[in-house]
VOFI-881091 format. One line per 8 residues: number of its first residue (from 0); for each residue x, y, z of C-alpha. Coordinates in steps of 0.2 Angstrom, whole numbers. Example, Ala and Ser with C-alpha at 12.3 -4.5 7.8 and 13.67 -1.06 7.14 Angstrom:
<recs>
0 = 62/-22/39 ~ 68/-5/36
</recs>
This chain:
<recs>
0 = -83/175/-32 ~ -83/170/-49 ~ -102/162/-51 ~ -113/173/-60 ~ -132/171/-57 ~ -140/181/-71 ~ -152/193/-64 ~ -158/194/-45
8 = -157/182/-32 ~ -172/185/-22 ~ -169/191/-3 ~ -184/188/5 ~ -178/183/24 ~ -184/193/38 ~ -165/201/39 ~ -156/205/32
16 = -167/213/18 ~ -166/219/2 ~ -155/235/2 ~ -161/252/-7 ~ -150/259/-22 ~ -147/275/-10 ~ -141/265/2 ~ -127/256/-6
24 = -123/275/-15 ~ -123/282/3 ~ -108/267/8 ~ -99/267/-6 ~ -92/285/-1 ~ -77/288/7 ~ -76/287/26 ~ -71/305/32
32 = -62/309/50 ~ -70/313/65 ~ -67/332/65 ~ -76/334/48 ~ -93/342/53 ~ -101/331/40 ~ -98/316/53 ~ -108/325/67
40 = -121/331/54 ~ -124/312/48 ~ -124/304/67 ~ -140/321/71 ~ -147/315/57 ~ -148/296/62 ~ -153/300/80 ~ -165/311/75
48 = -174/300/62 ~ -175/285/72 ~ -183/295/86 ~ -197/301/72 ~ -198/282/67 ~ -200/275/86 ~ -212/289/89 ~ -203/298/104
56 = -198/317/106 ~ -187/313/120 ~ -177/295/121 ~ -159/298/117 ~ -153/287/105 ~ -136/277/108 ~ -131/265/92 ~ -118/253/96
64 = -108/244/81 ~ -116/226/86 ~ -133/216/80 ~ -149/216/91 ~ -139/204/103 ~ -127/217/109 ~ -140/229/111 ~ -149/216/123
72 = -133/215/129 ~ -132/236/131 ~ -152/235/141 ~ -146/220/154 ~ -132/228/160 ~ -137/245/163 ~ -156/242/169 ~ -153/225/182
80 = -143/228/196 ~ -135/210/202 ~ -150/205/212 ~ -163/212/200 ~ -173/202/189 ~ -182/204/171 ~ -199/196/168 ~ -198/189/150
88 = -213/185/144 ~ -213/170/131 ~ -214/174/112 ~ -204/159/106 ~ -185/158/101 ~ -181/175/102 ~ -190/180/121 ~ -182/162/126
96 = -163/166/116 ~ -164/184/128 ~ -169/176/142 ~ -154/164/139 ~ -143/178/137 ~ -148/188/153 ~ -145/173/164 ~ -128/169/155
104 = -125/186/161 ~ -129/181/179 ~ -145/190/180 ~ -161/182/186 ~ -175/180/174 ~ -193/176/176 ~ -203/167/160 ~ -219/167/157
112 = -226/151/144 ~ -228/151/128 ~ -239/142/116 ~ -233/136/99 ~ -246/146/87 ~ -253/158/99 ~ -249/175/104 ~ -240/180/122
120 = -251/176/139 ~ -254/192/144 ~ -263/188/159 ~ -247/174/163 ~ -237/193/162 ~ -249/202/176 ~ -250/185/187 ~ -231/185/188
128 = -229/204/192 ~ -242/202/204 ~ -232/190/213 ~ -218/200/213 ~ -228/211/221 ~ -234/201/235 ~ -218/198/247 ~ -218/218/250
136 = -201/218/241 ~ -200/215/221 ~ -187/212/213 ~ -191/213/193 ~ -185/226/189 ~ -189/226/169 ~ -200/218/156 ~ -191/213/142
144 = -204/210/129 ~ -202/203/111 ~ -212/213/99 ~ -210/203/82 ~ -203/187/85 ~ -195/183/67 ~ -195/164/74 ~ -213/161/73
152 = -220/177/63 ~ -231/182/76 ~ -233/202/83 ~ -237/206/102 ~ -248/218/110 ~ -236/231/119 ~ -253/240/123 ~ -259/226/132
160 = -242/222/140 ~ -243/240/147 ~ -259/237/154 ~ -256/220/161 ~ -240/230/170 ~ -252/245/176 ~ -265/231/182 ~ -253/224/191
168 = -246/243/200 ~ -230/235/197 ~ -216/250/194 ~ -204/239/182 ~ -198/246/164 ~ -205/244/150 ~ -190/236/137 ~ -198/234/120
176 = -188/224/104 ~ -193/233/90 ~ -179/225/79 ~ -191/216/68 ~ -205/231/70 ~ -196/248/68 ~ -200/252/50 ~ -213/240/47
184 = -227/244/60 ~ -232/261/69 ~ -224/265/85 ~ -227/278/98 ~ -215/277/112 ~ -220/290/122 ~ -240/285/118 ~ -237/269/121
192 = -225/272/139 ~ -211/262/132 ~ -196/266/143 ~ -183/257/131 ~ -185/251/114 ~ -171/240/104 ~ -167/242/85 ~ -155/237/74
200 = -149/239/55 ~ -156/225/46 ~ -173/225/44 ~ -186/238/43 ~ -170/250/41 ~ -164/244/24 ~ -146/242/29 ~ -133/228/32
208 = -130/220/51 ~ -118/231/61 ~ -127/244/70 ~ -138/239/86 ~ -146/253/96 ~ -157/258/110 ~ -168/274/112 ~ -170/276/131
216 = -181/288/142 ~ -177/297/157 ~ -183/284/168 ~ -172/270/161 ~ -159/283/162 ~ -160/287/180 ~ -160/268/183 ~ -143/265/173
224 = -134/281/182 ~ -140/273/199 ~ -133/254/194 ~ -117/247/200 ~ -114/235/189 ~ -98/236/181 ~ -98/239/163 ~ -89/254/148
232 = -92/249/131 ~ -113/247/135 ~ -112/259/148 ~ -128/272/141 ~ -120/286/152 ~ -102/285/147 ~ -112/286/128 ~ -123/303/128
240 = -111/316/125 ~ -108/328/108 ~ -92/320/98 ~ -93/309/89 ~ -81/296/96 ~ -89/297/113 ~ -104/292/106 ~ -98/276/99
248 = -84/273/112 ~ -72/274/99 ~ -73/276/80 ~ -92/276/73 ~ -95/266/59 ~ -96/279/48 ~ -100/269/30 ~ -115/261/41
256 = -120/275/46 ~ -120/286/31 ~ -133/271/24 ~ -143/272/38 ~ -147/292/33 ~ -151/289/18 ~ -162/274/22 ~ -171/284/33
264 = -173/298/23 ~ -180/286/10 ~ -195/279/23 ~ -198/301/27 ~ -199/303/9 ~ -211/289/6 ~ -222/295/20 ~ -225/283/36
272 = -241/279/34 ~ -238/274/16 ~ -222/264/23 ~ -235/254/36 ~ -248/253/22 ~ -236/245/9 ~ -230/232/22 ~ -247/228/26
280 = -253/225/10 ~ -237/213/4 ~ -240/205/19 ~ -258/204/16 ~ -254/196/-3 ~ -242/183/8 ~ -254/178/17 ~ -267/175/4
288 = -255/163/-5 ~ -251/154/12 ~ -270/153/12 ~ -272/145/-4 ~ -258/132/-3 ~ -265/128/16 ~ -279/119/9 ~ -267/105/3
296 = -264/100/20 ~ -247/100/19 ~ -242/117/23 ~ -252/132/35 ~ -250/148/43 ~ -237/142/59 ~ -247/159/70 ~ -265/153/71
304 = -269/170/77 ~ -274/180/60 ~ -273/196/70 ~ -256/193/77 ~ -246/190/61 ~ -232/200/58 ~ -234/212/42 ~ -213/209/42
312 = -213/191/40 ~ -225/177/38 ~ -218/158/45 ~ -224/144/38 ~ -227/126/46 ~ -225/110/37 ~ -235/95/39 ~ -227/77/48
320 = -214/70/33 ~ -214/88/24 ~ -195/94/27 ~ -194/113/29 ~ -178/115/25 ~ -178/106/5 ~ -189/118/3 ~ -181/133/7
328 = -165/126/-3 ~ -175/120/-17 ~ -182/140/-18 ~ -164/145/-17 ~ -156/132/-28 ~ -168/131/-43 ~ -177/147/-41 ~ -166/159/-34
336 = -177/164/-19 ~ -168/164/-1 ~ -181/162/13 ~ -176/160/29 ~ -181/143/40 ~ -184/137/56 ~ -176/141/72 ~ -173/133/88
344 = -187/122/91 ~ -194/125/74 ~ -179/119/63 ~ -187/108/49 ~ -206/111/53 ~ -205/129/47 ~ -198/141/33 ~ -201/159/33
352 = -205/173/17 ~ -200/190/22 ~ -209/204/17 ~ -201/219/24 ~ -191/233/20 ~ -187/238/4 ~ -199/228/-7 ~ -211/230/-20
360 = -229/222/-25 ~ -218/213/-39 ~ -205/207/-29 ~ -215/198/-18 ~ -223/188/-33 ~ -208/184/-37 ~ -204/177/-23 ~ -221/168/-20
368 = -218/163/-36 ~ -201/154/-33 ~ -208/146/-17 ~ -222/140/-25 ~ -213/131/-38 ~ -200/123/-26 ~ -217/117/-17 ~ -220/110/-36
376 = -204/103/-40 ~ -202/93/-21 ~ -221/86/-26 ~ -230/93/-8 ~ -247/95/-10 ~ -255/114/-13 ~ -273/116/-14 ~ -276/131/-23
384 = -262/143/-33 ~ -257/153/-20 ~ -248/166/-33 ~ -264/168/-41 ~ -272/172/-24 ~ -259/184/-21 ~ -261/193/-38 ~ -281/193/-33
392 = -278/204/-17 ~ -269/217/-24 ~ -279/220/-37 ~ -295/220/-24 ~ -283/230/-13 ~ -277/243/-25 ~ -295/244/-33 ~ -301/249/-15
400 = -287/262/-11 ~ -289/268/-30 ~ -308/271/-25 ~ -305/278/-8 ~ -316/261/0 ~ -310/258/18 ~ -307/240/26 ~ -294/226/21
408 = -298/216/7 ~ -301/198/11
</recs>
């Protein structure tokens, strides 16, 4: 690499984010071996905070050096016994890219639709447990549920998924991803009678890919133990244990990991709630540009749902004609803002701002900045300045949490 790009390119895609100064500090020490105590002390330290951030006080942790993927990977072959089934209800690109990946597997899946802009059909999740039900043998033995699909910036109601699952009296697990979430949003795992949650590195925990997880309770537990699918490197049981390399199946990533404690010491030292309240109002500032430039025609909120967009990233659709993807180069090209695009069935009709993780009021200005002057330079129609609208609802937002008013700005 010999280019030099005088100050910062802009990282604004919904993972891999932005990584904190501690972070890169934390990976820039030397690896140590596997009989140092510091080794055990960091991997304590790791579990121990992402159960505090997922909101349980039982799950056990088990990390394996892989993305989201492999974790989806670790939940399909230790909760679905050959003949079992997961219920995966529709979210977009990623329910439907799990889905896919469940059946390649050679598990059966059962999908529920989805609507392009509209949250999950929560009563399509009940319906098809209820029929499951209805033979006197079921055979669904998980819901595997998207919480943030990146894909089309929308966020799902696990409360209302749970209730659809009690409604129906059907005993299935509940199997939340929580990659795009943990970090961002609140959760409660045991509240909330989640039986597996999936994470990974690169998001709301400020680190690079490499480390995919899951926290799993009891119940989900009992159900791997009891599966006779073959499987070792996923295999949750072979994983709980106290050394180190049992815990990893071999050598952790110890540099990864050594980031990830000092991310998450950095979301503690923060405070949550303050973490869950910065992303909501950067997301909030997003979305009030997005609003502004909406009223050009040419571009608009992709999730018409205002309720249900993701405070970790906001997609974007374009108008008939309008290419997506020259504007995401443009931002990068001339302005020196990544943004992701579209995926799957929404490559060319959508690009993507990221606004989680480590990221500052200022940083996303920047950014709407960038991507309002690639919508500028490429001549697509914006109705209002969408950076001045941004600016406006922080300062309403600040003004308000500096007065102690309650309520989101508008």
């Amino acid at each position: 690499m010999t280019e030099h790009l005088p100050g910062l390119r802009f990282l604004h895609s919904p993972g891999p984010t932005h990584l904190p100064d501690a972070v890169i500090a934390a990976m820039a020490r030397q690896p140590m071996d596997l009989a140092d105590p510091r080794v055990a002390a960091t991997l304590a330290a790791c579990e121990a905070g992402v159960r505090r951030l997922a909101g349980t006080a039982a799950a056990q942790p088990i990390f394996f050096i892989a993305n989201g993927h492999g974790a989806w990977e670790a939940v399909v072959q230790n909760l679905l016994a050959p003949d079992a089934l997961a219920l995966v209800p529709g979210t977009g690109h990623f329910s439907e890219s799990w889905a896919r990946q469940t059946e390649a597997l050679g598990r059966g899946v059962v999908r529920t639709p989805w609507t392009e802009g509209e949250p999950m059909d929560v009563d399509a999740v009940e319906a098809a447990l209820r029929a499951d039900l209805s033979g006197g043998r079921h055979r669904i033995a998980a819901v595997f549920m998207v919480h943030t699909d990146t894909a089309s910036g929308t966020t799902h109601s696990i409360d209302a998924v749970r209730a659809a699952m009690d409604a129906a009296g059907h005993p299935a697990l509940l199997v939340v991803d929580a990659v795009a979430s943990l970090g961002a949003a609140p959760l409660a795992m045991d509240a909330q009678r989640i039986d597996v949650l999936v994470g990974a590195s690169q998001k709301g925990l400020m680190l690079p890919p490499g480390v995919g997880f899951t926290l799993v309770n009891a119940a989900a537990m009992a159900v791997a133990a009891a599966n006779p699918t073959p499987r070792f490197y996923w295999d949750w049981v072979l994983r709980v244990g106290e050394m180190p390399y049992q815990k990893f199946c071999g050598t952790p990533p110890l540099t990864l990991m050594a980031g990830m404690e000092a991310g998450l010491a950095l979301l503690f030292a923060e405070g949550l709630e303050a973490v869950f309240a910065r992303h909501r109002r950067l997301a909030g500032a997003v979305q009030a540009a997005v609003a502004a430039w909406a009223d050009g025609g040419a571009v608009d909120f992709f999730c018409r749902v205002p309720a249900a967009r993701s405070v970790s990233v906001t997609a974007i659709s374009t108008a008939p004609g309008v290419d997506a993807d020259a504007i995401r180069r443009t931002a990068r090209e001339a302005f020196d803002v990544s943004i992701a695009g579209g995926l799957g069935p929404l490559a060319g009709r959508v690009f993507r701002i990221g606004h989680l993780g480590d990221l500052s009021a200022p940083m996303v200005l920047g950014a709407l900045g960038g991507v309002q002057a690639a919508l500028q330079q490429l001549r697509i129609p914006i109705g209002r300045d969408g950076v001045a609208a941004a600016v406006d609802y922080l300062a309403l937002d600040s003004a308000r949490a500096t007065s102690g008013t309650r309520g989101e700005p508008r």
